[in-house]
PQR file with spaces between the fields and no chain letter, atoms N, CA, C, O and H, PARSE charges and radii, in Angstrom:
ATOM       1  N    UNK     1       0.840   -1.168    0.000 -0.4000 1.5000
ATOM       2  CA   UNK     1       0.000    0.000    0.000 -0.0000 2.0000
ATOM       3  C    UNK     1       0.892    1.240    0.000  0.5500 1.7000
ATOM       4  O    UNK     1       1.969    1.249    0.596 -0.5500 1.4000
ATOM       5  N    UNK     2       0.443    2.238   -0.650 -0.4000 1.5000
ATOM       6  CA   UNK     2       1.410    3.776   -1.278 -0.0000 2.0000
ATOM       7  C    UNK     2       1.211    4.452    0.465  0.5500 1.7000
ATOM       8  O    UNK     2       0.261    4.298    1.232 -0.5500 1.4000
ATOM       9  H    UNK     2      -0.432    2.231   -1.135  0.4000 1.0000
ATOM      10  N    UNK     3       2.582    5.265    0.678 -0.4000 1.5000
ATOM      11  CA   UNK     3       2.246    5.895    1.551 -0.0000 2.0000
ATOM      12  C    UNK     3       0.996    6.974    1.142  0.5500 1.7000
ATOM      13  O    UNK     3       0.601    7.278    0.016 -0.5500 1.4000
ATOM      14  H    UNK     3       3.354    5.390    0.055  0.4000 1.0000
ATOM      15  N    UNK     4       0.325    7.634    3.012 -0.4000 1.5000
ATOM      16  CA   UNK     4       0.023    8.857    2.337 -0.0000 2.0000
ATOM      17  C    UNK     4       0.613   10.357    2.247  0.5500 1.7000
ATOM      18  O    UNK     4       0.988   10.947    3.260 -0.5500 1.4000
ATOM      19  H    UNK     4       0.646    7.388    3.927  0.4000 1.0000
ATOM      20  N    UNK     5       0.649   10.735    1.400 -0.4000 1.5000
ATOM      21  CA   UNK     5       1.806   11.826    1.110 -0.0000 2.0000
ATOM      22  C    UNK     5       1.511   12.992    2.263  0.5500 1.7000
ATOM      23  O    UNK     5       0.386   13.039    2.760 -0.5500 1.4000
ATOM      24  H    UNK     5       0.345   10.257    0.576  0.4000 1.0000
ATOM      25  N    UNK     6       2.447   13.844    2.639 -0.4000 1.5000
ATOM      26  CA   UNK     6       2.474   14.696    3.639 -0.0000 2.0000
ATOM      27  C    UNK     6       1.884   16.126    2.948  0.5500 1.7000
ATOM      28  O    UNK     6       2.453   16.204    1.858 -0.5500 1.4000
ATOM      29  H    UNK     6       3.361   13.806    2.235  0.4000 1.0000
ATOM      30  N    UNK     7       1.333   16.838    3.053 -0.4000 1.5000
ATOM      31  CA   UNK     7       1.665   18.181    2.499 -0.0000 2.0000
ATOM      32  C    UNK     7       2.036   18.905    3.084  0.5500 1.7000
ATOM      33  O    UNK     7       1.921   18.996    4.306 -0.5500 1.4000
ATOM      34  H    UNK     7       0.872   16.774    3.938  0.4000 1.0000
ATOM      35  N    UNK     8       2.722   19.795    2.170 -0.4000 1.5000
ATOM      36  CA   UNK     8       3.382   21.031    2.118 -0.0000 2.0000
ATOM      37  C    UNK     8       2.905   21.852    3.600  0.5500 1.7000
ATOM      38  O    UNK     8       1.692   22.059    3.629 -0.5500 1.4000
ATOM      39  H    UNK     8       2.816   19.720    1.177  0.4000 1.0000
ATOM      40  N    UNK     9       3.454   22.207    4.479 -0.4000 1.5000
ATOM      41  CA   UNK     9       3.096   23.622    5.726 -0.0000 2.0000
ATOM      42  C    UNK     9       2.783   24.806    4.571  0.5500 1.7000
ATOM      43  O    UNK     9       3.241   25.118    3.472 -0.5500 1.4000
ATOM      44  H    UNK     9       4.440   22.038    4.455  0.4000 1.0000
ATOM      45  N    UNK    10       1.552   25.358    5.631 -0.4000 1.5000
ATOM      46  CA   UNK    10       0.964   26.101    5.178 -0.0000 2.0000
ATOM      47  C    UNK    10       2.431   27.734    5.207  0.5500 1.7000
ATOM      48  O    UNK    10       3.595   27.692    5.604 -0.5500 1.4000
ATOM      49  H    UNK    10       1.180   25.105    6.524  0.4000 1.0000
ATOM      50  N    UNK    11       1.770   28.723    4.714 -0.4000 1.5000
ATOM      51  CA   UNK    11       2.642   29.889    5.158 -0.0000 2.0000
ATOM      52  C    UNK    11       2.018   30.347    6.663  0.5500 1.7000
ATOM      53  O    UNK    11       0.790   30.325    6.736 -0.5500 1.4000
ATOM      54  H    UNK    11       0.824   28.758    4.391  0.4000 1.0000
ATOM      55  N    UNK    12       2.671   30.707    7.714 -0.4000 1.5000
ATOM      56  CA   UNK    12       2.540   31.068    8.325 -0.0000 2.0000
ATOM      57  C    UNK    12       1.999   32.609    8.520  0.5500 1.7000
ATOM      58  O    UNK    12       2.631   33.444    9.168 -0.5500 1.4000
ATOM      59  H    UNK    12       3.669   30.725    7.655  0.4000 1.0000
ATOM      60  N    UNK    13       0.670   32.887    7.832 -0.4000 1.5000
ATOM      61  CA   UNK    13       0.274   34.125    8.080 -0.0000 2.0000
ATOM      62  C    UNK    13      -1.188   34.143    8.068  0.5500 1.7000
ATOM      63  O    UNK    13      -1.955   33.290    7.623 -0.5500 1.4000
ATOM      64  H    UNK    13       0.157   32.209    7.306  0.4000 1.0000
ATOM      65  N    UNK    14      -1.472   35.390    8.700 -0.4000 1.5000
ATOM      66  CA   UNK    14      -3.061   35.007    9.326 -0.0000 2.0000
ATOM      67  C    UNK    14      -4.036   35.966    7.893  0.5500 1.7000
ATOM      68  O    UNK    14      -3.901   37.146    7.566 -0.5500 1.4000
ATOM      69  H    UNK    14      -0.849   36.083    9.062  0.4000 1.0000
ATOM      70  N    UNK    15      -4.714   35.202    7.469 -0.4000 1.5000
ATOM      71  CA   UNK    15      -5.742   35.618    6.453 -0.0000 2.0000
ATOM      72  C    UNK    15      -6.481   37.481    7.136  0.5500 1.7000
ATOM      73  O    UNK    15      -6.466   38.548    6.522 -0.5500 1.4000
ATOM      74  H    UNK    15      -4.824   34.244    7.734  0.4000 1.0000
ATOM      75  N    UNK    16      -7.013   37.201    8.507 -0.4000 1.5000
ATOM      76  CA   UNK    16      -7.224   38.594    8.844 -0.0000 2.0000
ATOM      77  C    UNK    16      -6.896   39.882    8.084  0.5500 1.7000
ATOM      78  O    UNK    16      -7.474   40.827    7.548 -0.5500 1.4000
ATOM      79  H    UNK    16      -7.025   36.335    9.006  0.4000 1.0000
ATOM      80  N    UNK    17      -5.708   39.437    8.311 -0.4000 1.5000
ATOM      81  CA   UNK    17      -4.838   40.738    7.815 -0.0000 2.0000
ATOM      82  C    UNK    17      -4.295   40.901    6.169  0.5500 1.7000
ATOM      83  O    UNK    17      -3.169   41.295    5.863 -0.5500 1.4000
ATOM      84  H    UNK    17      -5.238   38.669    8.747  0.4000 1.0000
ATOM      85  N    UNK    18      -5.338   40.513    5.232 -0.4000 1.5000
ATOM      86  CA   UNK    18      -5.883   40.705    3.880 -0.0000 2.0000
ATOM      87  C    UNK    18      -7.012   41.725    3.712  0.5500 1.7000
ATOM      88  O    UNK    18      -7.077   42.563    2.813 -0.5500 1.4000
ATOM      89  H    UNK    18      -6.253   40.193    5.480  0.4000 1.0000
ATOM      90  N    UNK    19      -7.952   41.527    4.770 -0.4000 1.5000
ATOM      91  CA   UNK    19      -8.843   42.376    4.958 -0.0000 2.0000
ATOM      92  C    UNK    19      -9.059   43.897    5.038  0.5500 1.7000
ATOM      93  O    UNK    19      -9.058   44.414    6.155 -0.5500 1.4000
ATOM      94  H    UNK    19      -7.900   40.846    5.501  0.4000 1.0000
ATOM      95  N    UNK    20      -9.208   44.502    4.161 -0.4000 1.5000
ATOM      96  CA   UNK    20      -9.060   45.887    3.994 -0.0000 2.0000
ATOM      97  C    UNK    20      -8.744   46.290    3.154  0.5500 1.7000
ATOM      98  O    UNK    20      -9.241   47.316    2.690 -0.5500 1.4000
ATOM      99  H    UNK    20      -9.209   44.082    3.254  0.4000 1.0000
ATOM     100  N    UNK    21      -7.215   45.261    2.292 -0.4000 1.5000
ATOM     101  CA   UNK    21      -6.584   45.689    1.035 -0.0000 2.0000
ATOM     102  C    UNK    21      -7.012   45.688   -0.253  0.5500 1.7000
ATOM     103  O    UNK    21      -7.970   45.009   -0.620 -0.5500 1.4000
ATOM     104  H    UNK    21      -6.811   44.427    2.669  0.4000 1.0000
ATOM     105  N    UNK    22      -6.384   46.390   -0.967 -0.4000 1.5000
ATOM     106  CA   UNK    22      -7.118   46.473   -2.190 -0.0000 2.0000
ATOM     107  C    UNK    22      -6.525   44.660   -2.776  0.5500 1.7000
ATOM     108  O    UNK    22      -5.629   43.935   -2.343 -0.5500 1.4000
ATOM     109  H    UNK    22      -5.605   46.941   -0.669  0.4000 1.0000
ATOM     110  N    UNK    23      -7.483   44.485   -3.864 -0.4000 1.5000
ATOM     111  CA   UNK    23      -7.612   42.730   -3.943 -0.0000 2.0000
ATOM     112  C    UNK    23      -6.120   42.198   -4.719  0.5500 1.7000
ATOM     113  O    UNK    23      -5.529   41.160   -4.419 -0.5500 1.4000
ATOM     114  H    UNK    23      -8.211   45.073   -4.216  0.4000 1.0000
ATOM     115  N    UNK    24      -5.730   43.085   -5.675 -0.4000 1.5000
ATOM     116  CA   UNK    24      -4.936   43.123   -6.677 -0.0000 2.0000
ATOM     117  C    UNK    24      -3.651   42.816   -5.724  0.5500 1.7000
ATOM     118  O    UNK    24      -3.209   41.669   -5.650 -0.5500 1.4000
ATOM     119  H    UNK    24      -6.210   43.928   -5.919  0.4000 1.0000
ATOM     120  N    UNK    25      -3.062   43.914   -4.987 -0.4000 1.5000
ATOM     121  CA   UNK    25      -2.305   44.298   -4.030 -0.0000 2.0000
ATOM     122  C    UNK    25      -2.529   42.691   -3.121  0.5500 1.7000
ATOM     123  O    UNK    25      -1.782   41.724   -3.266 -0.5500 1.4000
ATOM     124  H    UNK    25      -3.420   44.845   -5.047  0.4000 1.0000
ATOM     125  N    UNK    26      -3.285   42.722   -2.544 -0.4000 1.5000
ATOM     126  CA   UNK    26      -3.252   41.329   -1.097 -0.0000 2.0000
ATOM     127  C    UNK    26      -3.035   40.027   -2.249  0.5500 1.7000
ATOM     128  O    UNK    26      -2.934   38.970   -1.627 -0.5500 1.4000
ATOM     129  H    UNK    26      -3.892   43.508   -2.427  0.4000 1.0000
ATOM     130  N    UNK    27      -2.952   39.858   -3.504 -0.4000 1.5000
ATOM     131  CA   UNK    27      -3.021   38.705   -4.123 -0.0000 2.0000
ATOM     132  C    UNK    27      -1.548   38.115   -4.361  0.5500 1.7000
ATOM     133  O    UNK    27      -1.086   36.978   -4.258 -0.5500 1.4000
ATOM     134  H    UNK    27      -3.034   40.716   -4.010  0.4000 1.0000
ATOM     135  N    UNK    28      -0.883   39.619   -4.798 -0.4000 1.5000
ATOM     136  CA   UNK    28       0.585   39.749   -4.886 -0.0000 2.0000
ATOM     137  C    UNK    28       1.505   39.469   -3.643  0.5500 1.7000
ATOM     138  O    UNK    28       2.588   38.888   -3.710 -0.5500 1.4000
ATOM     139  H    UNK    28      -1.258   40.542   -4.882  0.4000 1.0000
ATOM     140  N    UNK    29       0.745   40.113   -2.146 -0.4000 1.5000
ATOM     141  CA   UNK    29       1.286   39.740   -0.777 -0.0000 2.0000
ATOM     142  C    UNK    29       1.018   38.365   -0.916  0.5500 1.7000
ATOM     143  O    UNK    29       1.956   37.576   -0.805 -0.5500 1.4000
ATOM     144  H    UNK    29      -0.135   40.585   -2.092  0.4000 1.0000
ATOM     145  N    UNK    30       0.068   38.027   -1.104 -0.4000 1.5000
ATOM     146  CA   UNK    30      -0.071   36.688   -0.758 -0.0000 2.0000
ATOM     147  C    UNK    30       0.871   35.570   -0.980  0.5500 1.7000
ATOM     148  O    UNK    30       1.232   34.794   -0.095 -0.5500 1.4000
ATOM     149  H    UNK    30      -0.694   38.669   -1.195  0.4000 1.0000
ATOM     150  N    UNK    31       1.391   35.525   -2.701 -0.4000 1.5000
ATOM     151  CA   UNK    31       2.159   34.534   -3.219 -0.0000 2.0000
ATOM     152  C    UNK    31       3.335   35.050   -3.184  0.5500 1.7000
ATOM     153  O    UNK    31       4.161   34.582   -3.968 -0.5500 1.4000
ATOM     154  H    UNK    31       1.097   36.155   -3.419  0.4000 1.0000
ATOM     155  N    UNK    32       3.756   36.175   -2.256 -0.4000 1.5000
ATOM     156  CA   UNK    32       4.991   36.429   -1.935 -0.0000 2.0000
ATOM     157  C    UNK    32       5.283   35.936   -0.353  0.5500 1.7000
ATOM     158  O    UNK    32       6.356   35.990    0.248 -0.5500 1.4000
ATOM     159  H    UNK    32       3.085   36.555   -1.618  0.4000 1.0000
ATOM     160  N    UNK    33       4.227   35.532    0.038 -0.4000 1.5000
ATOM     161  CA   UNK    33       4.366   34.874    1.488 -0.0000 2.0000
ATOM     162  C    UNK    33       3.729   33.411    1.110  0.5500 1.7000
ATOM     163  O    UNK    33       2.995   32.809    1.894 -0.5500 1.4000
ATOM     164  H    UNK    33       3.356   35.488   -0.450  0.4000 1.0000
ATOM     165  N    UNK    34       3.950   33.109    0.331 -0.4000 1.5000
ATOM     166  CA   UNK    34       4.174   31.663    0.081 -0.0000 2.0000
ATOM     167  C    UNK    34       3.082   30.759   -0.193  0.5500 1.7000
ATOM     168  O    UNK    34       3.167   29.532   -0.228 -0.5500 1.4000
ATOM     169  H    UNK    34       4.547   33.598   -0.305  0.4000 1.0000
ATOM     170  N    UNK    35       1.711   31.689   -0.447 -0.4000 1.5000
ATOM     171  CA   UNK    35       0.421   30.310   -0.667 -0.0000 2.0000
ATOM     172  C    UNK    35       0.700   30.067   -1.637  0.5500 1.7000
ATOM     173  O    UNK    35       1.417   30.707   -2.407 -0.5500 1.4000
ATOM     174  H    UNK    35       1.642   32.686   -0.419  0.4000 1.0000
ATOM     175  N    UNK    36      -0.107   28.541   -1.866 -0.4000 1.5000
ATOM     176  CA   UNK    36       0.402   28.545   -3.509 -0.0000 2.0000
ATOM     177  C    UNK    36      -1.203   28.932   -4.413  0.5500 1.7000
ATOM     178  O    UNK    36      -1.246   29.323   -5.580 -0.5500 1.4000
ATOM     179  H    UNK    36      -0.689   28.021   -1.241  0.4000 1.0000
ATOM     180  N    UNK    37      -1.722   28.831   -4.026 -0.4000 1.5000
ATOM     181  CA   UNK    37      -2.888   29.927   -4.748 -0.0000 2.0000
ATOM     182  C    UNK    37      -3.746   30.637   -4.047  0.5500 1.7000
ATOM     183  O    UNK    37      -4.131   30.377   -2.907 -0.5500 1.4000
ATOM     184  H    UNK    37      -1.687   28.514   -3.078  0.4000 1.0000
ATOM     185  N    UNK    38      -4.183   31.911   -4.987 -0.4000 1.5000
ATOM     186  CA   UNK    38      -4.915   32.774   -4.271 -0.0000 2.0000
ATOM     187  C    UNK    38      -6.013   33.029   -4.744  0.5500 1.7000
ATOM     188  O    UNK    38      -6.005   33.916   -5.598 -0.5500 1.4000
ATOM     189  H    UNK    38      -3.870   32.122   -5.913  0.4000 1.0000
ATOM     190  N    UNK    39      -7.451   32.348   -4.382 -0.4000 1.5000
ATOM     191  CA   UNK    39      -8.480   32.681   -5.206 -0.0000 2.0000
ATOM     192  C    UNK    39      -9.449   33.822   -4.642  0.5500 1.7000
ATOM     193  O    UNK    39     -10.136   33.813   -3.621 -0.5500 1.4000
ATOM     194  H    UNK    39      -7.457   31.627   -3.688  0.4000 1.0000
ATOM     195  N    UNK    40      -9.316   34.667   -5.481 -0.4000 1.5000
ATOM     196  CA   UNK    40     -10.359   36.047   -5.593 -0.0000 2.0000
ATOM     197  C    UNK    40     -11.894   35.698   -5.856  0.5500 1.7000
ATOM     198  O    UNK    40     -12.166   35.315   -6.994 -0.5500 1.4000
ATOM     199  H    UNK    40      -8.758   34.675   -6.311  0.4000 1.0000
ATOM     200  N    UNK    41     -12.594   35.762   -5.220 -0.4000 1.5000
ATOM     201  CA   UNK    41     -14.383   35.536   -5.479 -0.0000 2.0000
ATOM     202  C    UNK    41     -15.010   36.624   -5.136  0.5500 1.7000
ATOM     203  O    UNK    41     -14.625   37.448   -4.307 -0.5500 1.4000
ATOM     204  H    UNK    41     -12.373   36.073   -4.295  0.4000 1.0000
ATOM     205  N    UNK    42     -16.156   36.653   -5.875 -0.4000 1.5000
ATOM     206  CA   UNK    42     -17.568   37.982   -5.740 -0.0000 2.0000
ATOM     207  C    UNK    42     -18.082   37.507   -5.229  0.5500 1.7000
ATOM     208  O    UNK    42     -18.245   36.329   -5.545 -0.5500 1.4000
ATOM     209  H    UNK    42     -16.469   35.983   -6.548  0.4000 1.0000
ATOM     210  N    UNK    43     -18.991   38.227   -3.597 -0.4000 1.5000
ATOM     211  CA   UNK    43     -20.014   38.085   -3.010 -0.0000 2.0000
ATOM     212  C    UNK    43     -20.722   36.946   -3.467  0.5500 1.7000
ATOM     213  O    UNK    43     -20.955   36.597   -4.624 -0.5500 1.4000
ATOM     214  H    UNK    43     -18.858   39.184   -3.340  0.4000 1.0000
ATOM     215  N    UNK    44     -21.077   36.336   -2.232 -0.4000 1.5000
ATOM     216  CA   UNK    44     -22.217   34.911   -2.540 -0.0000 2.0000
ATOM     217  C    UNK    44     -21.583   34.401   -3.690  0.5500 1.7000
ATOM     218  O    UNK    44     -22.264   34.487   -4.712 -0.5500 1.4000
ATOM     219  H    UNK    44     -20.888   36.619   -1.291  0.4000 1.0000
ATOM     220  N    UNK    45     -20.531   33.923   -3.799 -0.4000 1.5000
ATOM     221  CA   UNK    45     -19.944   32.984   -4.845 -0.0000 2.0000
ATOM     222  C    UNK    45     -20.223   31.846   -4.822  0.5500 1.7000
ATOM     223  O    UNK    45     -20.011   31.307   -3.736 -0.5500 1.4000
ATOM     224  H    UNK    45     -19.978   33.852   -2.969  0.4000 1.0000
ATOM     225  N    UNK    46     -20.653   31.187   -5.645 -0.4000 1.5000
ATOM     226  CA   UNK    46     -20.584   29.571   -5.731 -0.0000 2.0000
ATOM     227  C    UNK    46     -19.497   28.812   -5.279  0.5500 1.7000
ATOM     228  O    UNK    46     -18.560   29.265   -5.936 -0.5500 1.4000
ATOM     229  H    UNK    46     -20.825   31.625   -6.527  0.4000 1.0000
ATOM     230  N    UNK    47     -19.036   27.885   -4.516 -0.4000 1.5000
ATOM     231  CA   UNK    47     -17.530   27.569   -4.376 -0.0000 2.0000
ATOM     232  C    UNK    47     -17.932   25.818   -3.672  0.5500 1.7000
ATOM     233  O    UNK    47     -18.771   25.289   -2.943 -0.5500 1.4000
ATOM     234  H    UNK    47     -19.797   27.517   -3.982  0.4000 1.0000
ATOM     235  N    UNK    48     -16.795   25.478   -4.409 -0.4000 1.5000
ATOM     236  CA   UNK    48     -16.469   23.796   -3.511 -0.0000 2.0000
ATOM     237  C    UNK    48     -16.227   24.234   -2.266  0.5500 1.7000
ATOM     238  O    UNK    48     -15.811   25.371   -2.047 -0.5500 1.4000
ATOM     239  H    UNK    48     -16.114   25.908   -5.001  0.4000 1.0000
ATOM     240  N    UNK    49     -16.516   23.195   -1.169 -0.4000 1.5000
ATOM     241  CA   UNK    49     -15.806   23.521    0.242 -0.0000 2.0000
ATOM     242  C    UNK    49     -14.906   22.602    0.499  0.5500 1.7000
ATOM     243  O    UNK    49     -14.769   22.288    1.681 -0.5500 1.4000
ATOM     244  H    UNK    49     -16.854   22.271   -1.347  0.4000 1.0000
ATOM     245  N    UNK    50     -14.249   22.080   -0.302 -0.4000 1.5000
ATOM     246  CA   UNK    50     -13.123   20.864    0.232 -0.0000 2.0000
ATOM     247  C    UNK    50     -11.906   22.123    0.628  0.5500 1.7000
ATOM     248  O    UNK    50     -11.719   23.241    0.148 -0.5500 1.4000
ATOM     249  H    UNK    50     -14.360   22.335   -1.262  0.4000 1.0000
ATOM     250  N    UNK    51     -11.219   21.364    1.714 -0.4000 1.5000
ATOM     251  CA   UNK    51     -10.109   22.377    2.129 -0.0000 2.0000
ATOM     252  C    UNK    51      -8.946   22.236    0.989  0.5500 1.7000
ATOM     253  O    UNK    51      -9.130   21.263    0.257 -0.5500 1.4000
ATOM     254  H    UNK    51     -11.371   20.456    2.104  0.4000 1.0000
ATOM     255  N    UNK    52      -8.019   22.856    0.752 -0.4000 1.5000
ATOM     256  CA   UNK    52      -6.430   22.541   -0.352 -0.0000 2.0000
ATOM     257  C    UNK    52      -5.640   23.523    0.470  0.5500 1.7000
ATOM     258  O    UNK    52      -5.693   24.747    0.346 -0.5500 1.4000
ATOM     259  H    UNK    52      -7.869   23.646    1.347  0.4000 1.0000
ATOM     260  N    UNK    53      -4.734   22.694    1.520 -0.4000 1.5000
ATOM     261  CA   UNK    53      -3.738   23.356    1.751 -0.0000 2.0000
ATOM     262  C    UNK    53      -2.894   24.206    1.136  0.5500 1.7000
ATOM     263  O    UNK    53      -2.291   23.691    0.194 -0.5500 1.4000
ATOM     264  H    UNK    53      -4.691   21.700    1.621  0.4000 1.0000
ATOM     265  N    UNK    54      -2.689   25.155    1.320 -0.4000 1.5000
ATOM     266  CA   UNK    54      -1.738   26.405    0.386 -0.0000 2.0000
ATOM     267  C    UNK    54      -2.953   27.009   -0.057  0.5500 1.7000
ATOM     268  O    UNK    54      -2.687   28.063   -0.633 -0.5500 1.4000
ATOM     269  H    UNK    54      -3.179   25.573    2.085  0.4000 1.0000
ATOM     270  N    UNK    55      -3.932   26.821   -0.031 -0.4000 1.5000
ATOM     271  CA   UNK    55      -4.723   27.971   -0.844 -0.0000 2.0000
ATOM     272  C    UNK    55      -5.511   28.697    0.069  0.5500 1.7000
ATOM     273  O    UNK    55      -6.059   28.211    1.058 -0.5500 1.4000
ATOM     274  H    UNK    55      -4.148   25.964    0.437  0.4000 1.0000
ATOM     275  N    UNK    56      -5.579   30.543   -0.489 -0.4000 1.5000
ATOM     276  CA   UNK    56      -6.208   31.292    0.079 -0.0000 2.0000
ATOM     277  C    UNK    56      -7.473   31.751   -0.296  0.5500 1.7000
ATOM     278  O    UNK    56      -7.583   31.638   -1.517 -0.5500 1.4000
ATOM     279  H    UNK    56      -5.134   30.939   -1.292  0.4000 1.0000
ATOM     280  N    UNK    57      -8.547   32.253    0.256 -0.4000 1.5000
ATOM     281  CA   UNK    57      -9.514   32.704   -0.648 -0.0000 2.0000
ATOM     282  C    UNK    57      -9.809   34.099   -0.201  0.5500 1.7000
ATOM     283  O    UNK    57      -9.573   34.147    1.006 -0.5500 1.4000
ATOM     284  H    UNK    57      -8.458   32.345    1.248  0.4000 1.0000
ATOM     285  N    UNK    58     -10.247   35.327   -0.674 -0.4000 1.5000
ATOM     286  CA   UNK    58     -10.355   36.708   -0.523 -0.0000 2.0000
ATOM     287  C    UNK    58     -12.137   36.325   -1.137  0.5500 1.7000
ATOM     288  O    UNK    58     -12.476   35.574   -2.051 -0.5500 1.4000
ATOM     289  H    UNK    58     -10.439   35.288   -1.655  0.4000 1.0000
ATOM     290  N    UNK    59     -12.726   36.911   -0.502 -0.4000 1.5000
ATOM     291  CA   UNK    59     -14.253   37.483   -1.133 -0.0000 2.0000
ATOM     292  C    UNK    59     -14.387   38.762   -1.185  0.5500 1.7000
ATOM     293  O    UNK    59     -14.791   39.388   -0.205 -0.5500 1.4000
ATOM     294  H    UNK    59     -12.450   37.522    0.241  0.4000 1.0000
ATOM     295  N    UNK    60     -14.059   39.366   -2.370 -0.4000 1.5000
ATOM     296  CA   UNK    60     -13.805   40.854   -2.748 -0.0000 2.0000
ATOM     297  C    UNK    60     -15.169   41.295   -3.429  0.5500 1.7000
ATOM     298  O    UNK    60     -16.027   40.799   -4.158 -0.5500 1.4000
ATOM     299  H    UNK    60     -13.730   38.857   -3.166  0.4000 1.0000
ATOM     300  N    UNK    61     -14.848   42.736   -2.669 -0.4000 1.5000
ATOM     301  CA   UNK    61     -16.277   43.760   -2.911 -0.0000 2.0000
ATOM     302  C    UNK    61     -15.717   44.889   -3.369  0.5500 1.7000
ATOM     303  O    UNK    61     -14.911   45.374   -2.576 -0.5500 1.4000
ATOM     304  H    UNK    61     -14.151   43.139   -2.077  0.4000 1.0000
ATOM     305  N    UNK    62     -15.865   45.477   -4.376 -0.4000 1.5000
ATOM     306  CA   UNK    62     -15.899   47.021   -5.447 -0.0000 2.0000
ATOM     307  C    UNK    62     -13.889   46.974   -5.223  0.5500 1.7000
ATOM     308  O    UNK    62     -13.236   47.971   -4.915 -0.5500 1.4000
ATOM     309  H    UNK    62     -16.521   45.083   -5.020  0.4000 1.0000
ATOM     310  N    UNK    63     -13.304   45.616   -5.469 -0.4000 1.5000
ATOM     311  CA   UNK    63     -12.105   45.849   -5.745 -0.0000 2.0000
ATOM     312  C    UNK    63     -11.147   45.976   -4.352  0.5500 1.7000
ATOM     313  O    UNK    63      -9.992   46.399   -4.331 -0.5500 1.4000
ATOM     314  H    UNK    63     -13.834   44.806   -5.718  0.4000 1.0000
ATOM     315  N    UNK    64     -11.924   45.504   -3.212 -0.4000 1.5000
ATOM     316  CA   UNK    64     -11.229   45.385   -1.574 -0.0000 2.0000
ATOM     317  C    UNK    64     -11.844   43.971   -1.241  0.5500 1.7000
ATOM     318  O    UNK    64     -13.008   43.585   -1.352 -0.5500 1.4000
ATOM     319  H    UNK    64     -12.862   45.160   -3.229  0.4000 1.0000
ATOM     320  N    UNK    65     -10.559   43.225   -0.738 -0.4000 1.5000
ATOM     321  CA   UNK    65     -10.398   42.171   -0.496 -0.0000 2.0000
ATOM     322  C    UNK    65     -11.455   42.508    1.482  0.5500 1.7000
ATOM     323  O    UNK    65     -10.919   42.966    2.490 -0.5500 1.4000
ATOM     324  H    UNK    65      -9.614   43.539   -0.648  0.4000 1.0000
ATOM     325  N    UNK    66     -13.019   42.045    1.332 -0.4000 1.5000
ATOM     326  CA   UNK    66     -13.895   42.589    2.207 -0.0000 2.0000
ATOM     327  C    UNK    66     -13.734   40.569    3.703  0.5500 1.7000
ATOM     328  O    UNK    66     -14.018   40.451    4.895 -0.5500 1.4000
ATOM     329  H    UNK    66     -13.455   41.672    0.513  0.4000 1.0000
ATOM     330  N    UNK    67     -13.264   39.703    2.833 -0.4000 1.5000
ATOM     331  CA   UNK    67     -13.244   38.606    3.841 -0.0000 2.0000
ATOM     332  C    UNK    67     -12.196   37.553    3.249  0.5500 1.7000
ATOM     333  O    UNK    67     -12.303   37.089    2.113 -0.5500 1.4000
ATOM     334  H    UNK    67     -13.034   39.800    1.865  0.4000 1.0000
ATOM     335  N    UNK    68     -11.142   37.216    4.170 -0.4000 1.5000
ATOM     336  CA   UNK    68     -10.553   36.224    3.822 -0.0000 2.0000
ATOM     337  C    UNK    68     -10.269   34.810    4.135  0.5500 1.7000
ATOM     338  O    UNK    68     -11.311   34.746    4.788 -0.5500 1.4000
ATOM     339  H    UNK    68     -11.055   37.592    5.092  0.4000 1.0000
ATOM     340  N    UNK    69      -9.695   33.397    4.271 -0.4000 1.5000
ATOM     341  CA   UNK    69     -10.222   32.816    4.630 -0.0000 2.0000
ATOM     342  C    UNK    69      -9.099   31.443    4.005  0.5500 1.7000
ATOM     343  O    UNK    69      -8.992   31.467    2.779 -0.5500 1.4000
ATOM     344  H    UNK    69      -8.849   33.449    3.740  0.4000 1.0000
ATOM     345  N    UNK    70      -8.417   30.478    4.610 -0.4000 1.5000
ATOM     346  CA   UNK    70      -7.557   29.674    4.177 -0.0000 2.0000
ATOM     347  C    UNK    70      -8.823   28.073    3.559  0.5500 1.7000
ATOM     348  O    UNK    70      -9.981   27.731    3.801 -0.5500 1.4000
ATOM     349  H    UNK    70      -8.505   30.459    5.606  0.4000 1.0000
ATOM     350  N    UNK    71      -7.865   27.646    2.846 -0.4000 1.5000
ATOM     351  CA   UNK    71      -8.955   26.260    2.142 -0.0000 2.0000
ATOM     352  C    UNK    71      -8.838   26.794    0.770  0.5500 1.7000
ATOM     353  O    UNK    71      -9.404   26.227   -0.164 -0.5500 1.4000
ATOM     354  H    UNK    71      -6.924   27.924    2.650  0.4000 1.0000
């Protein structure tokens, strides 16, 4: 039987503090602090809820990253 693979540590930084920035700007912080993706969504977005380590999600309003959120 295959092991099961480990993943990757997350980056050590708290989603909170996305909140406020403009979306463009926190997307660029983001993958410079190491997630490996950063998904941008509009209000009441449709979305899978499975978690994926390394990934961030922003729910952006008129171009400000308004809630953020790891998975």
């Amino acid at each position: 039987m295959a092991n099961i693979p480990t993943p990757p540590p997350e980056p050590q930084d708290s989603p909170a503090g996305y909140v406020g920035l403009d979306a463009a700007h926190a997307e660029r912080l983001a993958r410079e602090r190491g997630w490996s993706t950063v998904r941008s969504l509009p209000p009441g977005a449709i979305i899978t809820m499975e978690y994926r380590v390394g990934r961030l999600n922003f729910e952006v309003r008129d171009g400000t990253v308004a809630r953020a959120w790891k998975g």
